[in-house]
N, C-alpha and C positions, 0 to 999 in steps of 0.2 A: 826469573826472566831478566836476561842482560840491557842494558841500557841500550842497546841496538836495536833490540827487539818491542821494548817497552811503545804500548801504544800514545799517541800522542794525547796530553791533556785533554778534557774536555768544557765547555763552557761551565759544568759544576761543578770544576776538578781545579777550574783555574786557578793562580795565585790573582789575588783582587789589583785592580790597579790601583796606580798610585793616585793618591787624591791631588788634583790640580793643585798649585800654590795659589795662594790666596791672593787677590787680587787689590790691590793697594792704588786706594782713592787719591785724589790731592782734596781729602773733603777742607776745609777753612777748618784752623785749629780751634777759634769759640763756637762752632757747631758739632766739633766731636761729642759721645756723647749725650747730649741732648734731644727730648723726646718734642715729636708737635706738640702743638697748643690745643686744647681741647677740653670743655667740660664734659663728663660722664653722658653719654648716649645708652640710658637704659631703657627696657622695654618695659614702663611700671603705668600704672593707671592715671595716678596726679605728676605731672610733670611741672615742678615749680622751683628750676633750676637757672635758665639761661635767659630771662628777663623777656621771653615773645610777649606777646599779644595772645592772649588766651582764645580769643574769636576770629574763627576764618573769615574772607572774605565771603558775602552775600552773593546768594544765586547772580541779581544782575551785575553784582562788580565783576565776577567769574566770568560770565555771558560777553559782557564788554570788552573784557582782557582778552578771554578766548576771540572774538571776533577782530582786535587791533593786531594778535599775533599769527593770525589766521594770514593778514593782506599782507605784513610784511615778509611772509615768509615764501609770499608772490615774488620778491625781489632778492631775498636769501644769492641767488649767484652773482652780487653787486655787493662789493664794500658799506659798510653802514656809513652815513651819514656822519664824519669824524670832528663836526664841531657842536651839533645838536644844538641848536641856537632853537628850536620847538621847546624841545625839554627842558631848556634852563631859562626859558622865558612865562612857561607853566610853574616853575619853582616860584620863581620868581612872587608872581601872580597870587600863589600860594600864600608865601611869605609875608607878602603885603594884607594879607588876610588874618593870616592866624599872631603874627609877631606886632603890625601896622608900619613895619619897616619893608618898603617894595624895591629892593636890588633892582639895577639893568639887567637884563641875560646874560651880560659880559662880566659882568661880577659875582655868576654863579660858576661853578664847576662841578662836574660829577663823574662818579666811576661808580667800580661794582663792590659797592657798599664800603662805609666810612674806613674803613681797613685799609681799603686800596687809596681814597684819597688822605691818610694819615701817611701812607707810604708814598703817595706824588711829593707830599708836603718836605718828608725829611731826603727825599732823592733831590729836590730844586734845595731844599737849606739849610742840611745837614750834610753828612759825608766825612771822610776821613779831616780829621784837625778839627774836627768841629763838632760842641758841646749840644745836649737837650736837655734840660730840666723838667724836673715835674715834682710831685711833691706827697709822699706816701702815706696813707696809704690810698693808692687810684691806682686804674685800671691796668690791669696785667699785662697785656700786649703792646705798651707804651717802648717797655724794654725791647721787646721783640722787635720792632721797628725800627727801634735806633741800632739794634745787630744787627737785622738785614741790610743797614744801607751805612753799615762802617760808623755810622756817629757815635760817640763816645755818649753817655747815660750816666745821669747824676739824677740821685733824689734828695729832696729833701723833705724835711716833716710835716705834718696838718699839726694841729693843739688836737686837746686830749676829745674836744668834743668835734674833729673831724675841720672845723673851719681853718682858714689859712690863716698863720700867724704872719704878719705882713714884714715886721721887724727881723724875722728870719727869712721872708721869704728876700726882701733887700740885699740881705746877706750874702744867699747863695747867688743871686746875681751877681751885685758883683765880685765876688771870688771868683765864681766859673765861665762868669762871659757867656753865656749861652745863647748861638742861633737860633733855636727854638725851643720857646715853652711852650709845655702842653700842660692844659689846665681841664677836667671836666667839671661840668656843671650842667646838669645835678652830677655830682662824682659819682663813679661807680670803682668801690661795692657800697657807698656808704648813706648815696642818697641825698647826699649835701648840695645845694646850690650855691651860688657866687652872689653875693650881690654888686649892684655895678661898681660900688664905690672902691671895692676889693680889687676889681678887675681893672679900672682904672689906676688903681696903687702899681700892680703890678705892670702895667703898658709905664707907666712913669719909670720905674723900673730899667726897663725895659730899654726908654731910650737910650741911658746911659751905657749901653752895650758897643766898642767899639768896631764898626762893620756893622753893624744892626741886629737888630733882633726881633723873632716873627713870635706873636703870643697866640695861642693856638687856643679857641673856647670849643671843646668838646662838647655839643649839646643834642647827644644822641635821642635823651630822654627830657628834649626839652618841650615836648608838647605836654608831659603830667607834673610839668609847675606847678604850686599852688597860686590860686587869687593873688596880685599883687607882688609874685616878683617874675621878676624883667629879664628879658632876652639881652646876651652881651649884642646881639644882632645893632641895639640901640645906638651903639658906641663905633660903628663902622665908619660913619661920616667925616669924624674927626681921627679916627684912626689908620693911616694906612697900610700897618703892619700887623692889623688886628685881622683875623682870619674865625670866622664861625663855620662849625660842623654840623652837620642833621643827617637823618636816616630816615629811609619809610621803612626801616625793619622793625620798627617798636611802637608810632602810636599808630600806623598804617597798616600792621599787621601783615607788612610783606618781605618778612625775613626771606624767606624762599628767594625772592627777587633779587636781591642783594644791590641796591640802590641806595648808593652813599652820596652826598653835595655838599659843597661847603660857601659862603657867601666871604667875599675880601673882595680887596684894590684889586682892579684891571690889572696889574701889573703883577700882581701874587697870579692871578690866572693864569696870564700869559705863561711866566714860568713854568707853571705847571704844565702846559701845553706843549713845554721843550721836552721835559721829562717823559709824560704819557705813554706807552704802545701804541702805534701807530692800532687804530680804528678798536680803541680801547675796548668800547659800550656798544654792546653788539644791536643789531636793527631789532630783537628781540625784546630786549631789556629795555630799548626806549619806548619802545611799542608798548608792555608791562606797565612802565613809570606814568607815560602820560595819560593811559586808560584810569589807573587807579587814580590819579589825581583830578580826571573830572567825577572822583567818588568822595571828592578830600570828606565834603560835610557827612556822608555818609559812615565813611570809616572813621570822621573825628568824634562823632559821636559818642562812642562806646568809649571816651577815654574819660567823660566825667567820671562814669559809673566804673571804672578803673580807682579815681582819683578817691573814691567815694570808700570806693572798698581796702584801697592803700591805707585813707587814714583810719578805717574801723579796723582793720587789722593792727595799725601802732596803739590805738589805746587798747585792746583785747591784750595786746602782751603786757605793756605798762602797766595796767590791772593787775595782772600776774606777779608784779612786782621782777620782769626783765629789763633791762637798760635798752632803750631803742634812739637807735638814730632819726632824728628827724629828717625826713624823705621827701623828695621832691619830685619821686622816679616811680617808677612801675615795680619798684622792689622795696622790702626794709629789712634792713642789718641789726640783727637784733644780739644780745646775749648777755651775762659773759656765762660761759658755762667750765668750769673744772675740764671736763673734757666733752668739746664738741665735736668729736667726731663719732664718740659713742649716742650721742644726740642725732647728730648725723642717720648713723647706720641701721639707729632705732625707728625714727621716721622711716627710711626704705622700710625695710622692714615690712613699715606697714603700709606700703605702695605709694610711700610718697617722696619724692628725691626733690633735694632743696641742694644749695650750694655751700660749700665748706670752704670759704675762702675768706679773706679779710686779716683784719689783726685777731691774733690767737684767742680763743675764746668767742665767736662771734660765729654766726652764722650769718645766710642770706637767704629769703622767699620772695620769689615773685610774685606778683600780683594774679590771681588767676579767675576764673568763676566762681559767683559765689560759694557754689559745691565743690569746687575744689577745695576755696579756703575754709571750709566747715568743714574737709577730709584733714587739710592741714591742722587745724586747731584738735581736731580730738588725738589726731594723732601726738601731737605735743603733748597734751594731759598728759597721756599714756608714759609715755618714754621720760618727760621730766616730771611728774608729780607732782603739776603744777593746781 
């Protein structure tokens, strides 16, 4: 058949087409690469990975929420309420309660959970030319922060048993000048609190920072302190560059919610206020926050028996003869293990998923029901031979 005559291709005769070229991002060159942030989301039975609150909210806290998100959702086609002076005068209220330290409203600030006001924090006082400290080994997403918002990230080190060496912590100040420290307390992975005298060292510190410097007390997991030590909350009066953090997603048991506040100077607010999205914290979320917060004694309840079960699970490993951080948190960082991540895998394994992070060697569990941590502990027998 002549090329005259040849019938014309057909759709399963075609030659394929050409694959489009590839389409070329302007993504930012320290985010090439790079995977999100995310602890393991597995479907296992004991989940005792990501430091929640093991106990849902109770039928009436639920009843309540449901009913406060029910009316505003009456007004759903209206802008939320973009300064929430209700909600941060119930923190407030709160605070004078659980800490004996009672902020104005004006000295509260909130968003959708501590993440987002870590990231008002370094948008108003960090940014390109301009340093964050902190001091490792603590919380993971500290770096990621100061990437999102261009600030340069310096760490420095804890001593061997996790507290701050004060003499080095002098040091890196002033070497790096830093606009913001971020300090946690209780630290997370390790469980370590601050005491004031520390957190004072370091605001002293602090002043000597040319342009100022804003020291940041992470106290996500500051409602499972032990007896006797103190909120940096105490230090605000005399501080005005001292900024405290809290969460209902850990002794409120409203991760879901994601309800993050932090208490500082009018003047840190304000700031913050420049920074914000316009009508940040949706009519939903406040509606959420201020329900749950007429449940505080309610939901604060379940945090002794937290507290209770934190430290029987630190002497159950110690008995074991494991090294355990002293905890002040809804978690403890225990170890050292040759390899933990074969420790790790052996736990799942047995339906139990805990967290593999920290300095090498060490693991983390969170605090769960008693049945859970009776699923954890036999599972460890098993897997380390203990």
């Amino acid at each position: 058949m002549s090329a005259e005559t040849s019938p014309a291709p057909t759709a399963a005769t075609s030659p394929p087409a050409a694959a489009p070229p590839a389409t070329r991002l302007p993504l930012r060159a320290e985010l090439v690469g790079l995977e999100p942030y995310g602890a393991p989301q597995l479907d296992v039975p004991v989940l005792l990975n990501v430091n929640e609150n093991p106990y849902a909210p109770s039928e009436d806290v639920v009843a309540d929420i449901a009913e406060a998100v029910a009316r505003a959702a009456g007004g759903l086609n209206r802008y939320p309420d973009r300064e929430f002076l209700d909600l941060r005068e119930d923190l407030a209220a709160y605070l004078g309660v659980e800490s004996g330290v009672r902020p104005r409203a004006e000295e509260v600030w909130v968003a959708n959970g501590s993440n987002e006001i870590m990231l008002h924090l370094l948008q108003a006082f960090g940014g390109p030319g301009r340093t964050s400290l902190s001091f490792a080994p603590t919380y993971s997403m500290y770096p990621e922060y100061a990437r999102d918002t261009s600030t340069r990230w310096v760490t420095g080190r804890r001593a061997d048993d996790f507290t701050l060496d004060l003499d080095h912590v002098r040091a890196r100040v002033a070497e790096h000048a830093p606009s913001v420290i971020l300090l946690a307390s209780p630290n997370n992975p390790t469980g370590t609190a601050l005491p004031t005298a520390e957190v004072e060292a370091v605001l002293a510190a602090a002043e000597d920072v040319p342009g100022g410097c804003v020291v940041v007390v992470d106290e996500a997991y500051g409602e499972f302190r032990r007896a006797g030590t103190p909120s940096a909350l105490s230090l605000l009066a005399d501080h005005p560059n001292l900024v405290v953090t809290r969460t209902l997603s850990k002794a409120f048991g409203l991760a879901g919610a994601r309800v993050g506040y932090l208490v500082a100077d009018r003047a840190v607010v304000d700031a913050l206020r420049v920074v914000r999205l316009p009508y940040h914290l949706s009519a939903v979320t406040q509606a959420v926050a201020r329900a749950a917060l007429r449940h505080a004694d309610e939901l604060m309840a379940q945090v002794d028996g937290l507290r209770a079960e934190r430290d029987a699970t630190v002497r159950w490993l110690r008995e074991r003869g494991l090294t355990v951080a002293d905890s002040d948190a809804n978690f403890v960082l225990f170890g050292r293990f040759d390899d933990r991540h074969a420790v790790w895998q052996g736990l799942l394994d047995r339906g139990v998923l805990i967290r593999e992070t920290g300095p090498e060697g060490w693991l983390r569990v969170s605090i769960g029901t008693p049945e859970e941590m009776t699923a954890f502990r036999d599972a460890l027998v098993e897997v380390a031979g203990l």
